[in-house]
KOLTORGU-762225 format. One record per residue (C-alpha): residue number from 1; x, y, z. Coordinates in nm, 2 decimals, padded with zeros to 4 digits, always signed. Example, Ala and Ser with C-alpha at 12.3 -4.5 7.8 and 13.67 -1.06 7.14 Angstrom:
<recs>
+-----+--------+--------+--------+
: seq :     xx :     yy :     zz :
+-----+--------+--------+--------+
:   1 : +01.23 : -00.45 : +00.78 :
:   2 : +01.37 : -00.11 : +00.71 :
+-----+--------+--------+--------+
</recs>
This chain:
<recs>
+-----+--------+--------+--------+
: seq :     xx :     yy :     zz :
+-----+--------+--------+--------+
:   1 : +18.39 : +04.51 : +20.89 :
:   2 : +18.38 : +04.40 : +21.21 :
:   3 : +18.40 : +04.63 : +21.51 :
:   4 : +18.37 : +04.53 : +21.91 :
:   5 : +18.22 : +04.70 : +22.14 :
:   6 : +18.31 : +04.82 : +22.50 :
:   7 : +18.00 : +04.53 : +22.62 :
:   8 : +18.10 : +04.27 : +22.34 :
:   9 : +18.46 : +04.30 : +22.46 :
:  10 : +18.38 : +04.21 : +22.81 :
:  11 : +18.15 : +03.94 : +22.70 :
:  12 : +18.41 : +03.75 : +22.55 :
:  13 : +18.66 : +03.83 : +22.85 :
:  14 : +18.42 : +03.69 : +23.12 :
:  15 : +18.33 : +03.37 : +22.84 :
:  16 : +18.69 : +03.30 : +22.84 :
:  17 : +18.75 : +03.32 : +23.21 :
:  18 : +18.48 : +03.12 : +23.32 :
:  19 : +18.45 : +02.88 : +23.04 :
:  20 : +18.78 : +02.83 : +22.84 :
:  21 : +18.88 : +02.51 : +23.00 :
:  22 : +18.54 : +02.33 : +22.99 :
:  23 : +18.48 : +02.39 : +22.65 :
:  24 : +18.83 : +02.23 : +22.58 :
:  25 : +18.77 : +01.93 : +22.78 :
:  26 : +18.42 : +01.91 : +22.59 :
:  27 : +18.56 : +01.94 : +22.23 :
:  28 : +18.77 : +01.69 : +22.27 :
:  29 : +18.51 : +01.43 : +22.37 :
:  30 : +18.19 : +01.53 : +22.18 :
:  31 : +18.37 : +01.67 : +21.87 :
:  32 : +18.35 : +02.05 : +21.96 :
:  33 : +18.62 : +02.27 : +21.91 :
:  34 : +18.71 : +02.50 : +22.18 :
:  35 : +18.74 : +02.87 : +22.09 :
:  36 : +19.11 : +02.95 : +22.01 :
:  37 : +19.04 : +03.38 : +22.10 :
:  38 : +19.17 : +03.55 : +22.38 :
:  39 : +19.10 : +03.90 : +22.46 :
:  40 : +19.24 : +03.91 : +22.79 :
:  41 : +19.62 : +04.00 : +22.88 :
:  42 : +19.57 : +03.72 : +23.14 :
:  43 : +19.14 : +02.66 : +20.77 :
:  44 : +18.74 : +02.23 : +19.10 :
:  45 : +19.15 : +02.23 : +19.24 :
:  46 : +19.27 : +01.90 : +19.31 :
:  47 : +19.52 : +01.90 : +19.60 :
:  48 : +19.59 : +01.52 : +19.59 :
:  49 : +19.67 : +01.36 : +19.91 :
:  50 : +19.82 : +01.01 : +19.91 :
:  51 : +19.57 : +00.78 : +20.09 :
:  52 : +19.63 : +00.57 : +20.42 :
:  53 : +19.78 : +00.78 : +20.75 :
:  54 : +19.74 : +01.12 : +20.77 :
:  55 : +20.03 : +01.37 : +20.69 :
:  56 : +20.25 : +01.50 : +20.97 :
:  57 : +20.49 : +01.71 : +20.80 :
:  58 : +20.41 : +02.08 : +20.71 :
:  59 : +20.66 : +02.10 : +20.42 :
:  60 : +20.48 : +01.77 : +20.24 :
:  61 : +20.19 : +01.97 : +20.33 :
:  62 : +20.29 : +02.23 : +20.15 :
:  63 : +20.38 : +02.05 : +19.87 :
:  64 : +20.06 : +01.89 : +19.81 :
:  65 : +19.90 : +02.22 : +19.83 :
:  66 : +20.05 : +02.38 : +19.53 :
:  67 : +19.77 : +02.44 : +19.22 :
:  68 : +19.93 : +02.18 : +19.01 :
:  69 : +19.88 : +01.90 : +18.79 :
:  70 : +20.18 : +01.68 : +18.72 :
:  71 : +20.13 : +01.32 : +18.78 :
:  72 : +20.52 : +01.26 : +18.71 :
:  73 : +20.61 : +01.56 : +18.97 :
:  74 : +20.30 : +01.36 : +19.25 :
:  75 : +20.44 : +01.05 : +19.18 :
:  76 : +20.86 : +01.11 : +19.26 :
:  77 : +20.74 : +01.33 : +19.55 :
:  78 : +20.50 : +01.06 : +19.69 :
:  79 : +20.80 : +00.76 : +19.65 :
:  80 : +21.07 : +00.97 : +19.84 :
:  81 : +20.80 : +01.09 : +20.08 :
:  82 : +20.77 : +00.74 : +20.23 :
:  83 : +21.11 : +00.65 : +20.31 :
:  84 : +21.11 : +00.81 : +20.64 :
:  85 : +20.86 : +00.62 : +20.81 :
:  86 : +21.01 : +00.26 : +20.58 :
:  87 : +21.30 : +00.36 : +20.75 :
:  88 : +21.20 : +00.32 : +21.14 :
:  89 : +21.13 : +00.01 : +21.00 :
:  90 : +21.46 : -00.07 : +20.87 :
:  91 : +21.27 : -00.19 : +20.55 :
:  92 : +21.56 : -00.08 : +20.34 :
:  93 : +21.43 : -00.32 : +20.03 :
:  94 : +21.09 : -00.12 : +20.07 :
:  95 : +21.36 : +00.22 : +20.06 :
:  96 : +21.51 : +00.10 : +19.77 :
:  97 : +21.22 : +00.03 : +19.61 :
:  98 : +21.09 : +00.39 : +19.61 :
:  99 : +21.40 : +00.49 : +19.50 :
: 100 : +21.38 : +00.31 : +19.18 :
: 101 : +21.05 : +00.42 : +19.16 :
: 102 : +21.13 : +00.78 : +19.15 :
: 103 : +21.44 : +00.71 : +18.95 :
: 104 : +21.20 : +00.57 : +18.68 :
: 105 : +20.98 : +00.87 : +18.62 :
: 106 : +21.29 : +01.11 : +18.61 :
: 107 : +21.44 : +00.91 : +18.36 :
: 108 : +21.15 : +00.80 : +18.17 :
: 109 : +20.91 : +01.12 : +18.21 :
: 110 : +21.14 : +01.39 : +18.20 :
: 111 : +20.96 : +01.56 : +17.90 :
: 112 : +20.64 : +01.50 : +18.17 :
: 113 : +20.76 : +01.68 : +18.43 :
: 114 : +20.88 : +02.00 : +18.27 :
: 115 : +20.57 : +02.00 : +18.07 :
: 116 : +20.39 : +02.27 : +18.34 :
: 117 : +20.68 : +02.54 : +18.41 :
: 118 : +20.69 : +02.80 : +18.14 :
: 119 : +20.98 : +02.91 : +17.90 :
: 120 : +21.16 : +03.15 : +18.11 :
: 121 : +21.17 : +02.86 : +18.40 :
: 122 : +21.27 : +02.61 : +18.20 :
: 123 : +21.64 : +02.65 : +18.25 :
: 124 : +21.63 : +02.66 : +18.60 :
: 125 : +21.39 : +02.40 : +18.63 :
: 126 : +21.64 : +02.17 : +18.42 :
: 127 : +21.91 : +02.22 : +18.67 :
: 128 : +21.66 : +02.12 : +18.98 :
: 129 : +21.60 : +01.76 : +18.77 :
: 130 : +21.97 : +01.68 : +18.71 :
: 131 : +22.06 : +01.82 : +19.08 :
: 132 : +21.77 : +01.55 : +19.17 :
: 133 : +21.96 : +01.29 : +18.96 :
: 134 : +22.27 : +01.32 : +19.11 :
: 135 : +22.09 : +01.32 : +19.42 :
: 136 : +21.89 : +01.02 : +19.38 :
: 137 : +22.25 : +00.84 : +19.31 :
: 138 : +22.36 : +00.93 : +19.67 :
: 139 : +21.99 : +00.82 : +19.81 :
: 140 : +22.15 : +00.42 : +19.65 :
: 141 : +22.45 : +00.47 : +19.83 :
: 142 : +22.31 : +00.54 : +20.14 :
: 143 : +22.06 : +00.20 : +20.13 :
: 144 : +22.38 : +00.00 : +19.99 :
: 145 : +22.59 : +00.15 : +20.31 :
: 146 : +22.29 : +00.14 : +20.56 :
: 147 : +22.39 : +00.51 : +20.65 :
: 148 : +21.98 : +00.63 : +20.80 :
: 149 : +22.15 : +00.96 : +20.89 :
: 150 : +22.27 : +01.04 : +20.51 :
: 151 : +21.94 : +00.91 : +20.37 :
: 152 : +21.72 : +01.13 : +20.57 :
: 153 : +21.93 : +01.44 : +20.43 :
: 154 : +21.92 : +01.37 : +20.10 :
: 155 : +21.58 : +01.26 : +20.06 :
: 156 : +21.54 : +01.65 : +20.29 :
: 157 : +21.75 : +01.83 : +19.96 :
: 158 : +21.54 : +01.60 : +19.71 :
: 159 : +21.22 : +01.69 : +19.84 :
: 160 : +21.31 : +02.07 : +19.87 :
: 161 : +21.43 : +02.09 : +19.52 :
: 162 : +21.09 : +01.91 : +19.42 :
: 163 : +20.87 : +02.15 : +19.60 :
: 164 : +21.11 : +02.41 : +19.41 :
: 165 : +21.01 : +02.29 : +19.06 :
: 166 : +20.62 : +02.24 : +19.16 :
: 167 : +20.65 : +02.55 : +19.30 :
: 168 : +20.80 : +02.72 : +18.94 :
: 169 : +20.47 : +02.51 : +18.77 :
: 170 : +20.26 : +02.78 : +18.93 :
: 171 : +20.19 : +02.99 : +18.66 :
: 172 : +19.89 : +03.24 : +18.81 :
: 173 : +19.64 : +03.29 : +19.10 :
: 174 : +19.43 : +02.99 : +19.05 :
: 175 : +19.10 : +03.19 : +19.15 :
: 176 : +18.98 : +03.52 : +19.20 :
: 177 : +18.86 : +03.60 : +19.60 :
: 178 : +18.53 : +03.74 : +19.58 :
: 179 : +18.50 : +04.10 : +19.54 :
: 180 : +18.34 : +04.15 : +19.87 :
: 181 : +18.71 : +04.13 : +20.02 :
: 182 : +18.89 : +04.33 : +19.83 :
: 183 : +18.94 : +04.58 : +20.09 :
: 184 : +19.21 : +04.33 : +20.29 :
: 185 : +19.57 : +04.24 : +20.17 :
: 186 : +19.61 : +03.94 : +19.94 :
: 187 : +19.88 : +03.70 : +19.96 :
: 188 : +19.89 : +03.61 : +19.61 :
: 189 : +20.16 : +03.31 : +19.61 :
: 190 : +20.31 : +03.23 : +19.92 :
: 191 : +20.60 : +03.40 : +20.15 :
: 192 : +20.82 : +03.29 : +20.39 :
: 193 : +20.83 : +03.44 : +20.77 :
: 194 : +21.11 : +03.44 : +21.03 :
: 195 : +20.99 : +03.51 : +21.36 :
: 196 : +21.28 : +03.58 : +21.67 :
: 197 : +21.13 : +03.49 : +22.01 :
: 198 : +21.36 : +03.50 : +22.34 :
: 199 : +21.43 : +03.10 : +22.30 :
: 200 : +21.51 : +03.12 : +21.96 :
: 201 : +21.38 : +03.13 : +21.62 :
: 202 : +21.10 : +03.02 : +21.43 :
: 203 : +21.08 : +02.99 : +21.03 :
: 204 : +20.68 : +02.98 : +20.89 :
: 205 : +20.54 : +02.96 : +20.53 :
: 206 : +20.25 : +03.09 : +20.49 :
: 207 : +20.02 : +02.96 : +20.19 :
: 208 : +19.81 : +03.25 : +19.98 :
: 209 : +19.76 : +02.93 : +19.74 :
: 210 : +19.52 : +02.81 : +19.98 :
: 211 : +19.42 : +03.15 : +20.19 :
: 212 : +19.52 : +03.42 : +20.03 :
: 213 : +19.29 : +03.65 : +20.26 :
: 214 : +19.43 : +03.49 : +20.62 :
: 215 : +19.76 : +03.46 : +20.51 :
: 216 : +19.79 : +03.85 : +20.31 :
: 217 : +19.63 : +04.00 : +20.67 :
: 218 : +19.96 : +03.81 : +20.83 :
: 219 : +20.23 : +03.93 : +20.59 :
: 220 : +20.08 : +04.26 : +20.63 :
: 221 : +20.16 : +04.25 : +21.01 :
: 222 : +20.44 : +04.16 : +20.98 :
: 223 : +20.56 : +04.40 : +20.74 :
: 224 : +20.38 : +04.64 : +20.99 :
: 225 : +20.60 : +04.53 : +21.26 :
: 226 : +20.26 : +04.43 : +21.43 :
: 227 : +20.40 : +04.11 : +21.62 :
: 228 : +20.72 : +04.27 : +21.74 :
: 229 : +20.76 : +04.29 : +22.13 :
: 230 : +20.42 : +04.10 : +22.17 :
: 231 : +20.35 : +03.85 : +22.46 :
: 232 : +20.25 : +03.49 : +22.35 :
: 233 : +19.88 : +03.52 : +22.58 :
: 234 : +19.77 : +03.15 : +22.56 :
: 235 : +20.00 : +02.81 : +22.59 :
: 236 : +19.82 : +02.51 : +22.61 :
: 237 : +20.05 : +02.18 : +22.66 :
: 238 : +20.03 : +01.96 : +22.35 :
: 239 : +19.73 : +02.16 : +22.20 :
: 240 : +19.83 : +02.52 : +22.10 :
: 241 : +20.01 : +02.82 : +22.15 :
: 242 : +19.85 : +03.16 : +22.10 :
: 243 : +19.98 : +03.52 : +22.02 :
: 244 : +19.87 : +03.83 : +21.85 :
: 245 : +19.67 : +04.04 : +22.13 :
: 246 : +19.79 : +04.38 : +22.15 :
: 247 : +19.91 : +04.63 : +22.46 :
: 248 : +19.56 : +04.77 : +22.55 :
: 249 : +19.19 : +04.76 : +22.56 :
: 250 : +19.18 : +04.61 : +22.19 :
: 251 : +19.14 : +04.25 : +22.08 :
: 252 : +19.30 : +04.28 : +21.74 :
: 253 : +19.44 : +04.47 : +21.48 :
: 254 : +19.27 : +04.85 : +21.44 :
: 255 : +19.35 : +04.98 : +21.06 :
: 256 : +19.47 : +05.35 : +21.10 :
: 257 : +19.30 : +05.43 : +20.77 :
: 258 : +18.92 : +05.33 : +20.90 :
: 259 : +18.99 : +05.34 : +21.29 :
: 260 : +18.81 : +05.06 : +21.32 :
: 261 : +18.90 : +04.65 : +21.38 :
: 262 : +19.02 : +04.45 : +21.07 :
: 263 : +18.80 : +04.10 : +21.05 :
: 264 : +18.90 : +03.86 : +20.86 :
: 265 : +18.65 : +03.62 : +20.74 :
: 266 : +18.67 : +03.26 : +20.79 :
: 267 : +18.84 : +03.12 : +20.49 :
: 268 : +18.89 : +02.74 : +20.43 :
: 269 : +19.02 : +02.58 : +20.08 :
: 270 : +18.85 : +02.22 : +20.09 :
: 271 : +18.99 : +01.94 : +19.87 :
: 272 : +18.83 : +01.91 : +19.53 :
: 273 : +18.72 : +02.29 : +19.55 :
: 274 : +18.84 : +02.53 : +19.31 :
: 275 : +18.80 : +02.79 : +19.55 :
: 276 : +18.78 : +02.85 : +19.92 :
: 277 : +18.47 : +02.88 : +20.12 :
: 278 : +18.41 : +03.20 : +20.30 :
: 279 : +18.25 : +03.22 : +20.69 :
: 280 : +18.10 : +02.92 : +20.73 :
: 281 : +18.23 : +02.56 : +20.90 :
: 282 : +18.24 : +02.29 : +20.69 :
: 283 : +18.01 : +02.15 : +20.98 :
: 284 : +17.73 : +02.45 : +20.93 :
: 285 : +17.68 : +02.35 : +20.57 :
: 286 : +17.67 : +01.99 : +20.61 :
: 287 : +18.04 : +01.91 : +20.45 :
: 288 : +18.11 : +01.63 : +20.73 :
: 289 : +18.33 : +01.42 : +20.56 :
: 290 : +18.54 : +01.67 : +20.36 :
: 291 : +18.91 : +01.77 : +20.48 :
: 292 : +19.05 : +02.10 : +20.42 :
: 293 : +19.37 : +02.15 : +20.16 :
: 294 : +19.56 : +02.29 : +20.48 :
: 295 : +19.50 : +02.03 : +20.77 :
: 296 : +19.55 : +02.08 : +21.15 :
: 297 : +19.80 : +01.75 : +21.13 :
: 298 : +20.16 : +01.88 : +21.14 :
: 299 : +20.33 : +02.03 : +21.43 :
: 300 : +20.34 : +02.39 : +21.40 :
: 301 : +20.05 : +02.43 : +21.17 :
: 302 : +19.96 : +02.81 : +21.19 :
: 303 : +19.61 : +02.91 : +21.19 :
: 304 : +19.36 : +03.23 : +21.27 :
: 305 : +19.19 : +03.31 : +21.61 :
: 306 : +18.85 : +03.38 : +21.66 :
: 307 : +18.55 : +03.41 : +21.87 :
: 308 : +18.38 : +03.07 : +21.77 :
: 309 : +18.06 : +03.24 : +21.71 :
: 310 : +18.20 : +03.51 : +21.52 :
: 311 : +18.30 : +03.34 : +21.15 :
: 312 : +18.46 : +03.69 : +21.06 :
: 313 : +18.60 : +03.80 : +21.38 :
: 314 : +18.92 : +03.73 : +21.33 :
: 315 : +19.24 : +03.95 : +21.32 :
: 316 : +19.57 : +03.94 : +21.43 :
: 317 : +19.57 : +03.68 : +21.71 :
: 318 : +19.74 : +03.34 : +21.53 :
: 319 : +19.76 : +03.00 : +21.73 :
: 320 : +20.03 : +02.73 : +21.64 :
: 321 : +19.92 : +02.38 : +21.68 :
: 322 : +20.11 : +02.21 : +21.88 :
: 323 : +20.03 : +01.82 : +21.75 :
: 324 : +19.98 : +01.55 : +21.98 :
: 325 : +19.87 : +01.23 : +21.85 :
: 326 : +19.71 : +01.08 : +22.19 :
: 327 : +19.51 : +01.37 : +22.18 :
: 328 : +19.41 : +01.47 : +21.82 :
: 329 : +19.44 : +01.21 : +21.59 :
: 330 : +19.59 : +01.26 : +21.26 :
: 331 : +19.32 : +01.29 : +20.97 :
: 332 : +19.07 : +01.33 : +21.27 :
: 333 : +19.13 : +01.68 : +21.40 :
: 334 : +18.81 : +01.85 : +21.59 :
: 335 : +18.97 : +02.15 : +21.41 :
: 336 : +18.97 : +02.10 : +21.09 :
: 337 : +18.71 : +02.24 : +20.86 :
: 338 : +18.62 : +02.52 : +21.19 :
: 339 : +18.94 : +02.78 : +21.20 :
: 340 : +19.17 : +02.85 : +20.89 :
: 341 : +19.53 : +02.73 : +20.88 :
: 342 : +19.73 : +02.94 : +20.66 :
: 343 : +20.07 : +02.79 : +20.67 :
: 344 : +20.29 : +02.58 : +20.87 :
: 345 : +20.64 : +02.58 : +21.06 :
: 346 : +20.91 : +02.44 : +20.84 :
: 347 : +21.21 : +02.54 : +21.06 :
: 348 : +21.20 : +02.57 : +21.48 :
: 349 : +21.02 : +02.30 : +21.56 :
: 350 : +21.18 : +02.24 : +21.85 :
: 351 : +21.20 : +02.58 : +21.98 :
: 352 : +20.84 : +02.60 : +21.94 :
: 353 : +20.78 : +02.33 : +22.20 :
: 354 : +21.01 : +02.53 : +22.44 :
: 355 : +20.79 : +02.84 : +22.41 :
: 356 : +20.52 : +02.93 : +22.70 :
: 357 : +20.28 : +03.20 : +22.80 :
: 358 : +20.43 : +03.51 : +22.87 :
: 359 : +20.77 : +03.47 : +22.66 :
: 360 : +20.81 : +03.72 : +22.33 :
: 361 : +20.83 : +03.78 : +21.99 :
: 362 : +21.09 : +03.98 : +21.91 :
: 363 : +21.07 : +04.08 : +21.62 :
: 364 : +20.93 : +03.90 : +21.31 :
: 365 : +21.00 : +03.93 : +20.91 :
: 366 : +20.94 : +03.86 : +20.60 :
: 367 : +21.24 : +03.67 : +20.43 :
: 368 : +21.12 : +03.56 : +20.09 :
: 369 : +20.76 : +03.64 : +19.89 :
: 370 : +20.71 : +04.01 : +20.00 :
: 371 : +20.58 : +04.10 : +19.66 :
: 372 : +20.34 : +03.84 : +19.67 :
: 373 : +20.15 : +04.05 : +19.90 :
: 374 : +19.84 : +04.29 : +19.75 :
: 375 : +19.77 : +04.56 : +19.92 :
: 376 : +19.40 : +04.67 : +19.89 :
: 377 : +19.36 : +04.96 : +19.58 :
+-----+--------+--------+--------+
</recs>
């Protein structure tokens, strides 16, 4: 396990003061990333992206992230996905057009799509399609009436209660994480996070799916009341906002049981992988042109902080992502493939973009997956 020294410390301190803003300005135009740490005070399973533009919406994110395989589920989620942006374009025919499409598979491949979710789910699996039925009736009315406003929440409820059944498909941990790590927490599922800052409130899911190591050291934070009363240390208009450094001469979390820092290794879940890989950049072993199961493309995408020489020196400092398209295009994020993401911010949104350096975290919790989290035996 990682442990920094008094000199290390100070190295990094004096790096970031003197060369924080020129690597920035140097990632983004030779492809670098710049080093998302601060010690100072002052991210075979399939995850099956549709193809074309990028994704910019943590929740479909999530979705696509789950360990499944049901084409039927894919295909009703990838139809209703689209009507938001067909819908800036007033292309209601397009709109309706999906809607059939989903319509079709729910009525046609019903037997399909509860095929994954085991016996004792079944019933409330059964609900969630004819909920989505009755649903999918109100999605027509709202083309035939031209109402945007009433489209956009349905299709919000119909999505949710499809990432509800893919979610009840899950049937076990779809790999074991090498033994090496079994001293850290696991987040073996996912859980849900509410975090109070003095603007308001933020609502993150964090994805053990996908990092169970990053996202179990997070929940076990939390549940420590790690975060509360912390400082956000870093804000960096439409790039990323950074928290996580604790009161004192320490740059992350120090477990009472060792006394010493808790690193967390790099840990990035590739698409097409079965499994993630461990403390190494897709760049260092020559995996240019892969993209990682968790992208840096959605606002509030959550991730770990490190030194960027330092693969396993991360801890408890966590940046959000704060998306700009001018800046970081979509599907070609200098991040991607160098830090782990480990979840995303599904509600907030706007209170995130309100938040600066120097305002708080109140307090922060875990709402829903607690006992998703392993502790270390």
């Amino acid at each position: 396990m990682l442990h920094f020294s008094n000199s290390m410390r100070n190295t990094y301190k004096h790096w970031l003061k003197t060369g924080l803003v020129a690597v920035l300005l140097f990632s983004l135009s030779v492809g670098l990333s710049a080093a998302w740490w601060d010690g100072d005070s002052s991210p075979k399973r399939e995850s099956i992206l549709p193809q074309g533009n990028a994704i910019t919406d943590g929740q479909a994110l999530l979705r696509y992230a789950l360990p499944i395989d049901n084409e039927a589920a894919r295909k009703i989620q990838l139809s209703l996905e689209g009507i938001k942006s067909q819908l800036r374009g007033k292309r209601w025919s397009n709109i309706n057009g999906n809607i059939t499409t989903a319509s079709r598979v729910l009525s046609t491949k019903e037997a399909e799509l509860l095929a994954n979710i085991p016996e004792e789910r079944q019933p409330q699996a059964q609900l969630l399609v004819e909920q989505i039925k009755q649903d999918i009736d109100s999605l027509r009315a709202a083309v035939e009436f031209k109402d945007p406003q009433t489209l956009l929440l349905t299709q919000g409820k119909i999505l949710d209660n499809i990432g509800t059944l893919e979610e009840l498909m899950v049937q076990e941990f779809p790999f074991e994480v090498p033994a090496e790590y079994s001293n850290l927490p696991q987040l073996k599922g996912r859980a849900t996070v509410e975090i109070k800052t003095n603007k308001g409130n933020l609502t993150v899911v964090v994805d053990g799916y996908s990092a169970p190591v990053t996202a179990g050291n997070f929940v076990d934070l939390v549940e420590r009341g790690f975060y509360d009363g912390l400082k956000f240390i870093r804000s960096e208009e439409s790039y990323a906002l950074q928290v996580g450094d604790p009161e004192g001469a320490d740059d992350g979390f120090i477990d009472p049981k060792t006394g010493k820092y808790r690193g967390i290794p790099l840990e990035i879940l590739a698409q097409g992988d079965q499994e993630p890989i461990y403390n190494t950049t897709f760049e260092e072993i020559g995996r240019y042109q892969d993209h990682p199961v968790l992208p840096f493309s959605a606002f509030g995408t959550l991730a770990l902080a490190r030194p960027e020489a330092i693969p396993d020196g991360g801890s408890s400092q966590i940046f959000f992502f704060l998306f700009e398209p001018e800046l970081t295009p979509a599907g070609l994020n200098l991040l991607d493939g160098r830090y782990a993401v480990f979840g995303y911010v599904t509600e907030g949104k706007e209170v995130l973009e309100e938040l600066r350096k120097g305002d708080v975290i109140e307090s922060a919790k875990v709402i829903r997956g607690a006992d998703n989290l392993v502790q270390p035996s």
